[in-house]
C-alpha positions as CSV (number, residue, x, y, z in Angstrom):
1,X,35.8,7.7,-28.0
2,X,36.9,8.6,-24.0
3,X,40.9,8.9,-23.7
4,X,42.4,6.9,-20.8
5,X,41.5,9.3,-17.9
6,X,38.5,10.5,-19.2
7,X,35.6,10.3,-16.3
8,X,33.0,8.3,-17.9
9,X,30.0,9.3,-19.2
10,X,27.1,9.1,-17.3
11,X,25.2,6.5,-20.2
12,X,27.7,4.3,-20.1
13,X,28.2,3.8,-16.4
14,X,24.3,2.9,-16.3
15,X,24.5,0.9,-19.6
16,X,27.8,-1.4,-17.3
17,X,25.1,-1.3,-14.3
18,X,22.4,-2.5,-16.0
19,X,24.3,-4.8,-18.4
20,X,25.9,-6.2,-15.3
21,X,22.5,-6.2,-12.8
22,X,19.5,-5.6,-14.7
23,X,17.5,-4.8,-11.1
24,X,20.0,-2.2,-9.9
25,X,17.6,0.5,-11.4
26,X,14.6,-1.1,-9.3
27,X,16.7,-1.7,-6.3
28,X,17.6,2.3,-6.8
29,X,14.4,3.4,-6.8
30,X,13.1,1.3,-3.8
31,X,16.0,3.3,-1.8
32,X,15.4,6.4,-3.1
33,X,11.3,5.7,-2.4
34,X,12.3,3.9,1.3
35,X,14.7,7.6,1.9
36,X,11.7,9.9,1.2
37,X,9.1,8.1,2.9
38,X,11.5,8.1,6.5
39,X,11.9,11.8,5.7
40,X,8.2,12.5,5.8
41,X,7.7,9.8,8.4
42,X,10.5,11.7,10.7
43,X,8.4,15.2,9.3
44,X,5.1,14.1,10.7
45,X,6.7,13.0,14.1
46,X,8.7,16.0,14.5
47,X,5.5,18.1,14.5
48,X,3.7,15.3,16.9
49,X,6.8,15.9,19.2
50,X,7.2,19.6,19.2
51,X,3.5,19.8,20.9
52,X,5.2,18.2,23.9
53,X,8.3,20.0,23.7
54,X,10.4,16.8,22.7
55,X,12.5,16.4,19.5
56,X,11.4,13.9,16.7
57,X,14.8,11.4,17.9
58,X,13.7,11.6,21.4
59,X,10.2,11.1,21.1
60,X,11.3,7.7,19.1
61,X,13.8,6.9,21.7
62,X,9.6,7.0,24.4
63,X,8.3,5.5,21.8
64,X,10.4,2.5,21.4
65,X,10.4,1.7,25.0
66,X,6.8,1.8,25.0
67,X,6.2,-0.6,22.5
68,X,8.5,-2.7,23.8
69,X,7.0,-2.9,27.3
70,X,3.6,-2.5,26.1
71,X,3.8,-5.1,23.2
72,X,2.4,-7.9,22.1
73,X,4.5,-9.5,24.6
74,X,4.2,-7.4,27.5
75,X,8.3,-7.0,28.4
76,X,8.8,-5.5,31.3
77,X,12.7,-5.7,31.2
78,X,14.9,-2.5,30.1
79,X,16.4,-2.4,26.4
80,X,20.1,-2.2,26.4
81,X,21.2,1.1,25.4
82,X,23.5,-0.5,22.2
83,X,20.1,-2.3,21.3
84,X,18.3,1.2,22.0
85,X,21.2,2.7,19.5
86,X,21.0,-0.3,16.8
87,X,17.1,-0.3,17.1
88,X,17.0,3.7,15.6
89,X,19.5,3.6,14.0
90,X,22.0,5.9,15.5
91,X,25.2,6.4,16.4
92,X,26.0,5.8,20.2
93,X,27.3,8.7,21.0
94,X,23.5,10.6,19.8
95,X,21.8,7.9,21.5
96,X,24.2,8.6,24.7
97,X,22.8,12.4,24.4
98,X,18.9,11.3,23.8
99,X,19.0,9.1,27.2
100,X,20.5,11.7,29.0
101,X,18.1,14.4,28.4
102,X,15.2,12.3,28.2
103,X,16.5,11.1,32.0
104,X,17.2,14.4,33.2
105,X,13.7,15.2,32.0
106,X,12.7,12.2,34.3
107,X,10.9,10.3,31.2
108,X,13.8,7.2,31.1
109,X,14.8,5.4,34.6
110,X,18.1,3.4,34.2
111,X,17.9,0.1,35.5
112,X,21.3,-1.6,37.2
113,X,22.2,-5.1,35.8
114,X,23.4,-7.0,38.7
115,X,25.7,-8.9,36.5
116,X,27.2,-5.9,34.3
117,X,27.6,-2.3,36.4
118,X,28.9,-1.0,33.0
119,X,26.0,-2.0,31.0
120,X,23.1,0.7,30.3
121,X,19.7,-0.5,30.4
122,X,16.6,2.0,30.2
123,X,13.2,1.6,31.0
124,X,10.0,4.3,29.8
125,X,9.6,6.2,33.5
126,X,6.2,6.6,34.5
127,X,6.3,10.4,33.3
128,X,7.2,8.8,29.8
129,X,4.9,6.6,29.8
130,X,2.2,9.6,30.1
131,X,4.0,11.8,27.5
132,X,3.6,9.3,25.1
133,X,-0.3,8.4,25.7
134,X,-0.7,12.1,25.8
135,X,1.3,12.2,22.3
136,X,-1.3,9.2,21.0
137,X,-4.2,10.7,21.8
138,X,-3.2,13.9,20.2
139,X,-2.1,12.2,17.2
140,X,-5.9,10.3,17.4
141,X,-7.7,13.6,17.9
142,X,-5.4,15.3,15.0
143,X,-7.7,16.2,11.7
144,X,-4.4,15.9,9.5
145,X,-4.9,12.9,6.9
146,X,-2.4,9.9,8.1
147,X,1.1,10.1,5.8
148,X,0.4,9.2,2.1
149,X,2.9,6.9,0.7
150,X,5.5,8.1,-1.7
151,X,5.0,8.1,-5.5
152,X,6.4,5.5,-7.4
153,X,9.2,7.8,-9.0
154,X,10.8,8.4,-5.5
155,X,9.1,11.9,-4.7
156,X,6.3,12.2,-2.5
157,X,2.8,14.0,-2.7
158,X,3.2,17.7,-3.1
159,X,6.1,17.8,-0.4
160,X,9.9,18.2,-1.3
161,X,12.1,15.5,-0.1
């Protein structure tokens, strides 16, 4: 029997999970599948980028813009940069570095808004625009199979998370 102080042992803290939520195993597993599959997903564009001399974070920083102008919607209007940040999933401050080189690159134009001169807004520049059709059409001429899904167990098929 464990003396007060004791770190417990590794059966019984799953036996109190699982007594306590009986899907916290599941809902593990999901995560841990979810995790690998965004690695490989982040893989796969990261080699897609590199052909155009763009980082995986900056290509989806182009290729966010695009779909938003281009989509189903066709929105021609900038995306605030804390949407931009919040859409990616990063921190402001990397987002603040990805717009900058990206602008200095000429592939982002910022657009003023009249009623908030603090505000960042970006629009895909029409040098963006091309880098990413250039990307797609690369990507549509590749002979690499599309990304396999994860295994059910949380690895992936014959590639180390």
């Amino acid at each position: 029997m464990p003396k007060f102080g004791d770190p417990p042992q590794p059966q019984a803290r799953l036996a109190a999970s699982a007594d306590s939520r009986p899907d916290a195993s599941e809902q593990i597993g999901a995560a841990c599948r979810l995790a690998v599959a965004g690695k490989l997903a982040m893989r796969e564009i990261a080699v897609w980028a590199c052909d155009f001399a763009l980082g995986e974070s900056e290509f989806r920083v182009l290729w966010l813009l695009f779909q938003h102008q281009h989509g189903r919607a066709r929105q021609s209007q900038a995306l605030d940069q804390t949407e931009l940040a919040e859409r990616l999933a990063v921190s402001a401050a990397q987002l603040s570095g990805l717009v900058e080189r990206l602008r200095k690159r000429e592939m982002l134009d910022r657009v003023l808004d009249g009623g908030d001169r603090r505000r960042q807004l970006w629009r895909l520049a029409p040098a963006g625009e091309a880098l990413v059709l250039a990307v797609v059409a690369s990507v549509a001429a590749s002979e690499v199979p599309p990304l396999a899904p994860p295994f059910e167990g949380g690895g992936s098929q014959g590639v180390a998370a």
